[in-house]
Residue, then its C-alpha position, 0 to 999 in steps of 0.5 A: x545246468x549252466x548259467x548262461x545268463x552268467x557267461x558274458x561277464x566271464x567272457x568279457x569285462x566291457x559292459x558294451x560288448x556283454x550287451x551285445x553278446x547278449x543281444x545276439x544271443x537273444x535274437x538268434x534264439x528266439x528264431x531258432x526255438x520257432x523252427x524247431x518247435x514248428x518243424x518238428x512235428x512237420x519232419x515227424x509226419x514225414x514218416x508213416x509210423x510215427x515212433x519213427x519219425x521220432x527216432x528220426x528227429x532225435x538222431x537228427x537234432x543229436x548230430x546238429x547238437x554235435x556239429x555244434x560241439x565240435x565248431x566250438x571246440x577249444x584252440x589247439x596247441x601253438x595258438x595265439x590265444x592266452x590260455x591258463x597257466x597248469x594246475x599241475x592236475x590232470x584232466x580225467x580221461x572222460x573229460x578229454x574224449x569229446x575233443x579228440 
């Protein structure tokens, strides 16, 4: 489990810009929680069983969740952002695939 609560502070050290990450964070989740709990069970009865319907949602929210994953994924080599020096460990492969 991450501590989302704890992230802002890691991402900035300006109390300002923490309180608006936060904020933002706050407003679009409540709104997106609604949704999801009121269209659920509207994409379920969509279906004439029920056990598909299921199924449905879960491939559905699970593709969302990955097109999620994927915009967020971390600046490729040559970018301007700063990065870490190396540890001298490498990665363990697993931790390498969902970036590909």
């Amino acid at each position: 489990m991450s501590p989302y609560y704890a992230l802002t502070s890691e991402l900035t050290d300006d109390y300002d810009e923490r309180s608006s990450l936060t904020t933002v964070r706050m407003v679009m989740s409540v709104p997106a929680f609604l949704v999801g709990a009121a269209l659920t069970p509207v994409i379920v009865g969509l279906f004439a069983l029920q056990r598909t319907g299921w199924a449905f949602v879960g491939i559905l929210y699970g593709v969302l969740l990955r097109g999620c994953a994927a915009s967020s994924r971390p600046p490729v080599s040559g970018s301007t952002k700063r990065r870490l020096p190396p540890s001298g460990v490498k990665p363990r492969r697993s931790n390498r695939l969902p970036w590909r």
